[in-house]
Structures are given as structure tokens and as C-alpha cells.
N, C-alpha and C positions, 0 to 999 in steps of 0.2 A: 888520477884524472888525466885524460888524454891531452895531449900538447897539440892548439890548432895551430895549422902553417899561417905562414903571412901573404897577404893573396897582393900583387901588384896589377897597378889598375895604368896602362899604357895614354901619356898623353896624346892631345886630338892633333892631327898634321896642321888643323887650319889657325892654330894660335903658336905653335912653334916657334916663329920669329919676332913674335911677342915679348916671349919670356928667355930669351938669348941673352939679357946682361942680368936678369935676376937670377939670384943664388938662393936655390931649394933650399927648404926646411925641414929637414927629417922629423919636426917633434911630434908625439901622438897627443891626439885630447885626451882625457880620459873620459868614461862613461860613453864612450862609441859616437859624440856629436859633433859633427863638423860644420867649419862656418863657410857659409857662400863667396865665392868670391866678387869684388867689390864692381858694379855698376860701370861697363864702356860705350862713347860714345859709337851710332851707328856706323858706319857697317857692324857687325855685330862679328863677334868671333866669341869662339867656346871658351868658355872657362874650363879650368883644369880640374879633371878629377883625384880624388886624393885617396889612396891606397887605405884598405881597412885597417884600424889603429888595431896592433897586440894587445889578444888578451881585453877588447870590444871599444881599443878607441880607433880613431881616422884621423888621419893627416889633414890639416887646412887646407881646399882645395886653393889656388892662385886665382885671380882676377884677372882680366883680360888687359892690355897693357898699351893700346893702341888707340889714337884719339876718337878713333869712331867709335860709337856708345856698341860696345859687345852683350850680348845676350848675358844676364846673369849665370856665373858659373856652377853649373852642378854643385851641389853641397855633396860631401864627402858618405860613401856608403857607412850606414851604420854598423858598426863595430859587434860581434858576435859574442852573445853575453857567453861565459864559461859556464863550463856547465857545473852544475850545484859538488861539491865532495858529502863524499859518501859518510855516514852516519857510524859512529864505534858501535861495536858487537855489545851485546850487554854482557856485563859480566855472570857467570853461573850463578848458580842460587848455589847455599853451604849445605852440604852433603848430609847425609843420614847420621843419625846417631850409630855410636855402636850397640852391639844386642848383645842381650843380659848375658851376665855371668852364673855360670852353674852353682847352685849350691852345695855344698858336699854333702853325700852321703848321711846317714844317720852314724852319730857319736863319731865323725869325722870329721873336722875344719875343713869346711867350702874354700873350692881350690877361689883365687881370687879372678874376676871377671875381667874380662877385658876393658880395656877404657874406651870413653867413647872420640871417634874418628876426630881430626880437625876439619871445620867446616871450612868450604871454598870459599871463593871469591865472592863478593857480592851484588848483585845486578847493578845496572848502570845509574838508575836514577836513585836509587838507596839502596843501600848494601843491605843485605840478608843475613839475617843473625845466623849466627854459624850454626854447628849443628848441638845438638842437646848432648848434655853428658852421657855414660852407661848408664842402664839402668839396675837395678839391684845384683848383688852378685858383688862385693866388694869391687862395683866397677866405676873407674878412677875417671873425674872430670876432663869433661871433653874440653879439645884447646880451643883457643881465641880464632874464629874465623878470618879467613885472610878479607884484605881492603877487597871491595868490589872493583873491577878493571874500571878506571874511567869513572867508576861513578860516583855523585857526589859527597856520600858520605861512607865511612868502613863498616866492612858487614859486625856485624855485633859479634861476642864473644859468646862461644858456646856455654849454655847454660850449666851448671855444677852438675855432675854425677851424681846421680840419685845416692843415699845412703846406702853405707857401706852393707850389701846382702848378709843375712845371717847366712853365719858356717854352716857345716852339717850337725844335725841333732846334737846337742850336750850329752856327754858323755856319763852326765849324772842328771836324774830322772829328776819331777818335783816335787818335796817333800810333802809327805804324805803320813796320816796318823795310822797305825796298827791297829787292824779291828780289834775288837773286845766282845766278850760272852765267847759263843760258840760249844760245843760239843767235843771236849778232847777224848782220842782214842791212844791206848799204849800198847793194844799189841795186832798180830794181823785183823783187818775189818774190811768192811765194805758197804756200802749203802747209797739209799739218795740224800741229794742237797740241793733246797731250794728247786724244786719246780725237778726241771730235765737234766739236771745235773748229778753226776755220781762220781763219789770219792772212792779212794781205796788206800791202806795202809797197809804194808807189806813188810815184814824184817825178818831178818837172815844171819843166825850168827852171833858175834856178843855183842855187848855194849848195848844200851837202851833207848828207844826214839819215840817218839810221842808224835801224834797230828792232832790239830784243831780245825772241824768245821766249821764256820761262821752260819754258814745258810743264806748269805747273800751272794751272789751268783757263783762263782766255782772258785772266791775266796777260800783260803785257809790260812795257816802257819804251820810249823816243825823244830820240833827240837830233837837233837839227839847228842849222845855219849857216846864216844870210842865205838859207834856204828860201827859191825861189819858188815852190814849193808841193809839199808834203807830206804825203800823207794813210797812218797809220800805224792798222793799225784792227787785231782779235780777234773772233770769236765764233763766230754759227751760219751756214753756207752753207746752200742748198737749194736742189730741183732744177729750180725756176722751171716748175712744173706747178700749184699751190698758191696758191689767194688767201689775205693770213695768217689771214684768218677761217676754211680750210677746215685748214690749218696747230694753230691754239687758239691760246691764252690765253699770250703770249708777252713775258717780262717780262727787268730785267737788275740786275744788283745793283755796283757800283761805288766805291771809293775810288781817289781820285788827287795826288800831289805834284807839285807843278809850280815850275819856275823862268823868268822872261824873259815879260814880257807884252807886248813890244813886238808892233806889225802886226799880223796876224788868229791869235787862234788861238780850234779850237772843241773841244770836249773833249764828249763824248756819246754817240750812237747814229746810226749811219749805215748805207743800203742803198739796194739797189736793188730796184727789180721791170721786170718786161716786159710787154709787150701790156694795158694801153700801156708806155712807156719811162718810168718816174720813178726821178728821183736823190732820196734825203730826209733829213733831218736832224733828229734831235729834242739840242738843246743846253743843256745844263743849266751849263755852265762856258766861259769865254773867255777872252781875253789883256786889255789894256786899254781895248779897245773891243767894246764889247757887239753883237752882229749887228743889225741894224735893216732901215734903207729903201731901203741901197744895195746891190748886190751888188759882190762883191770886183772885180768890171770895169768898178764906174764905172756901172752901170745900175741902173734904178729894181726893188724888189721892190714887190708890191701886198700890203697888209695884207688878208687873209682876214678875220679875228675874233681872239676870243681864247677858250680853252678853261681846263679847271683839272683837272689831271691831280694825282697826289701830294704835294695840297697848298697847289701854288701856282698863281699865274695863267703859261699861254705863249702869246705872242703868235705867231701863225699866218702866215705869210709865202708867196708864191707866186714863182717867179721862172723866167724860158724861157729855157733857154741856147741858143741858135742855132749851128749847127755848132763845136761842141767836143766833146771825148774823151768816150766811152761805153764800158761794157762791151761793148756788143754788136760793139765792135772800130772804127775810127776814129772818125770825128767824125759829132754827130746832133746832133738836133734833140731837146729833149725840158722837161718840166717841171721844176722842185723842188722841195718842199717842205719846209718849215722850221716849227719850234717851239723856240721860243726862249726858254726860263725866264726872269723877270721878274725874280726874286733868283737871284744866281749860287751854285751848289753844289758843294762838292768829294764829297760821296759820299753813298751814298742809293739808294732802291731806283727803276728806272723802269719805269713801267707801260707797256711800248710798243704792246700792243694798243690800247689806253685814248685814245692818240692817233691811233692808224690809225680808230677807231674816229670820232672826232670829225673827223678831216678829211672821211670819208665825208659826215656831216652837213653840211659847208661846201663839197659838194661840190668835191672833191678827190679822185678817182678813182684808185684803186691795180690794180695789175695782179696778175700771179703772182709770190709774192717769192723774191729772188734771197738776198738776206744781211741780218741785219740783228747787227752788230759796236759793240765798243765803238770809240771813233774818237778821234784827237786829229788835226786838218788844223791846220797852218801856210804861212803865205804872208808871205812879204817879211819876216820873223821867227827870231829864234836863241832857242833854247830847250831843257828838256828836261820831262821826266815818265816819272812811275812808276805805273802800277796796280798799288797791292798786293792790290787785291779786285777782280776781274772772276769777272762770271760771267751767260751769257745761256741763259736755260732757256723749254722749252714746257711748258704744262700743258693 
């Protein structure tokens, strides 16, 4: 607030020798009202005027002091009100919450969320509740809003953090009962199941494996003995005129039970195409050795990249079988290709275009698809499994 000057107000020459033995009074009124001075006889002489009081008071003017009746004296100029001070700022309102915590991955523990911010100050006349806690995502309550600046009461404490966000997917699926009946097959077959589905039972070698069809969507189980190799698969066949992109959007939904992790086993998605010839595997489940760098004969595979399909990272794998069994009927020559989930999965949805789609990019060259089935292969391995949920669809 500005400081006003003090204004002096000059007495009149004609009452001068009036007020020669009177001794001034500096005091101010306050509220800016000053008194008149007091009634003299005529001749008249001026009463004194009285400087404006600091801050809106005035000095008492003097009275005229001489017998002759003086003109009443001027009342003191009124005092200059100050001027109003200025109003406190409000205080801010309490800031935003913090934003959700990611959940993790499937069959991964959700990394944990952020917590939510502390909320500001509170505005002036009532403080503003602070801000809300995180919201899902393991994200940790928001703090106690700070006091509103100035104003009357403290901004409220931020509300608790939402509950603590579920991790990423369990890493074990929900229990589920093994079909029963079905159609079991013990040596190579092939046929339909249920509607557009078609199974196939393939074995190679010694040791003895079995399939069972259920007939409910591209369901089965497997057993086998000292397998030397057993590839026991369900889903969609086609009529190998079709690249999958001219096919659509072609996905597979899956739970599985399994016993015996000895020697190779891959549990996933498996097919062929032609023109060109590719054998492929996209594996989201194994026995107790995970697929890598060697092929089941002892030979080298070449790491492609790695991609991230439903979630998680799969590593991309190339590998050239030299005269061994094909569909196109005895033995060829031809590629593989593998994807190979990082963290192993018993069920879950697969995005199989999503992968055809990225091997494209890593040049990896697909022809017209033949089949692409849910799959369990075993080699040098005793084991068994159950799909209680298969099911491979186009969109």
C-alpha cells in the first residue's frame, strides 16, 4: 500500500499576532475530523487551518484569539481515507492424481504403479482435498494435501490408492477337469472333429503314443512312451491356395495339463505352407528344456530377432531340414521357423497372424497355408496332456 505524504496547510497573515503566545499542537484526530475553532469577538480574524491528520486524521484548527468576535475558524481539511490493502492470492487447488500403474505382462508380476502425486495447497476460503491416490496398478496412496495458503481450513488429505493392481497373468492357469469319451487313435491318422476342425496323429520311430479326440472344438489329449517322436496336433486345415494374410486375422485360444518333462516336448501352434515349403512353430510351453540354438538333430538353428506378440518377448529361430519327411509326401528339403516364448505358458490367447506377420519383416517368407493346429511334439520323451480349451478361429 502506497505511503501518502503529509500535506501542510500555511497559516493566514491576518490572525498571526493572535496566536504569538499560543503553543501549537501537533496531535492528529483520528478518523480525519477536525474541530472549529472557538467563536471571536468582531472584528473578525481567520481561524487557523489545520494540516491534514496522517494516515486521514487533521490537526485541530486554533481559534481566533483577539477580543473582537473573529469569523469562526475553518474546521480542519478532512483526512484522506487509505486506501483498502489488497486481498491474499487463493491458494492452488491439490494437483491430479497420479496415472495408473502398468500391469505386467501375462504369467509376469505387474511391475508396481506409480504412487499418486501429493496434492497442493488448498484454496483460500477451504482447502481442496489433496489429490486422489494411484489408481490400479499396485499404485501406492496419494499423500496428505498441503494446508491451503491463507485459507481457512487445510486442504484434505489425498484419498487412499486404489487397490493394489493385479500382477501380470498367473503363471498357472484355472483348474480345469480333463475331457472324457472321445476317439482315441495309436498310430499315424487323420480326420475331422467337430464341425471345421481336423486332427492329425503322426509318429516316427520307437516308443508308442496315442491321441484322443474329444469332438468338442479342437479338444484332445496324448500320451506317449519313450517317443521318438510324436507330433499329436487339432485345429484349422486349408486348401493351400491362400497366403494367411489373404486367409485374415487368424488367432488360437488354449489351456493345457501336462505330465513328464523329460527330452523335447513343444506344446503350441504348428503348420505348414507350400510354394515355398515351410514347416513352423510358434511355442509358448516345453518339457524341461526350453527350444534354443540347437535343432533336435544336433544342428545349429540361426537366431532371426526377436519379436513381442501377446505380451511377451519370442525369440525367432530359422532352421533347414535337408531331406527329411514333408507333407508334400517323402522327404524334402525345406525351412522352419520357430517362435519361441521367453516365459513359458500353460494357456492364453495366441495371436498367430501377429507372428506370421513379423517373421514377414525378418524376412522369413511364407507360402499358401496348409494348417495351422494346436500341437504338442515329443521326442526321446514319456509323457501325457490334456487340452481342456482349444480353439483356432479366423476373423
Amino acid at each position: 500500500m502506497a505511503r501518502r505524504s503529509r500535506e501542510s496547510y500555511p497559516w493566514s497573515s491576518a490572525v498571526a499576532f493572535g496566536l504569538a503566545a499560543v503553543a501549537l499542537s501537533s496531535c492528529s484526530n483520528s478518523g480525519g475530523n477536525a474541530d472549529g475553532g472557538s467563536a471571536g469577538a468582531a472584528p473578525a480574524t481567520t481561524g487557523g487551518t489545520s494540516s491534514a491528520g496522517a494516515g486521514g486524521s487533521s490537526v485541530t484548527g486554533s481559534g481566533g484569539t483577539t477580543p473582537a468576535a473573529g469569523a469562526s475558524g475553518r474546521g480542519g481539511s478532512s483526512g484522506t481515507t487509505g486506501s483498502s490493502g489488497a486481498g491474499g492470492s487463493l491458494g492452488a487447488g491439490g494437483a491430479s492424481a497420479g496415472s495408473a500403474g502398468r500391469g505386467g505382462s501375462a504369467n509376469l508380476g505387474g511391475s508396481s504403479g506409480a504412487g499418486g502425486a501429493t496434492g497442493s495447497a488448498g484454496t483460500a476460503t477451504s482447502g481442496a482435498a489433496g489429490a486422489t491416490g494411484g489408481t490400479a496398478g499396485n499404485g501406492a496412496g496419494g499423500a496428505v494435501g498441503a494446508a491451503g495458503s491463507g485459507g481457512a481450513r487445510a486442504g484434505g488429505g489425498g484419498s487412499a490408492g486404489a487397490s493394489a493392481g493385479a500382477g501380470g497373468t498367473a503363471s498357472t492357469c484355472p483348474a480345469a477337469t480333463p475331457p472324457t469319451g472321445g476317439t482315441k487313435y495309436c498310430s499315424n491318422s487323420k480326420g475331422t472333429a467337430d464341425g471345421n476342425y481336423a486332427y492329425e496323429l503322426w509318429t516316427n520311430g520307437t516308443g508308442t503314443g496315442c491321441m484322443t479326440v474329444y469332438g468338442a472344438d479342437a479338444t484332445f489329449s496324448a500320451t506317449w512312451t519313450n517317443a521318438g517322436d510324436l507330433l499329436a496336433r487339432n485345429g484349422l486345415g486349408f486348401d493351400q491356395t491362400k497366403t494367411p494374410s489373404q486367409i485374415g486375422t487368424i488367432g488360437a485360444d488354449f489351456a493345457e495339463m501336462k505330465t513328464g518333462d523329460s527330452g523335447l516336448v513343444y506344446v503350441g501352434i504348428y503348420g505348414w505352407t507350400v510354394n515355398p515349403l515351410r514347416e513352423y512353430y510358434i511355442i509358448d510351453d516345453w518339457g524341461d528344456t526350453k527350444p534354443g540354438d540347437t535343432a533336435s538333430d544336433g544342428s545349429a538353428r540361426t537366431h532371426v530377432g526377436t519379436i513381442v506378440v501377446d505380451g511377451d518377448n519370442y525369440d525367432v529361430w530359422k532352421h533347414t531340414q535337408t531331406n527329411k519327411p514333408a507333407i508334400t509326401g517323402g522327404n524334402a528339403t525345406f525351412d522352419q521357423y520357430f517362435s519361441v516364448r521367453q516365459n513359458a505358458r500353460q494357456c492364453g490367447h495366441i495371436s498367430i497372424s501377429d507372428h506370421f506377420t513379423q517373421w514377414t519383416m525378418l524376412n522369413l517368407d511364407l507360402g499358401d497355408l496348409e494348417e495351422a493346429k494346436l500341437l504338442v511334439e515329443a521326442q526321446n520323451s514319456s509323457g501325457t496332456i490334456d487340452f481342456t480349451t482349444a480353439t483356432v478361429t479366423v476373423k
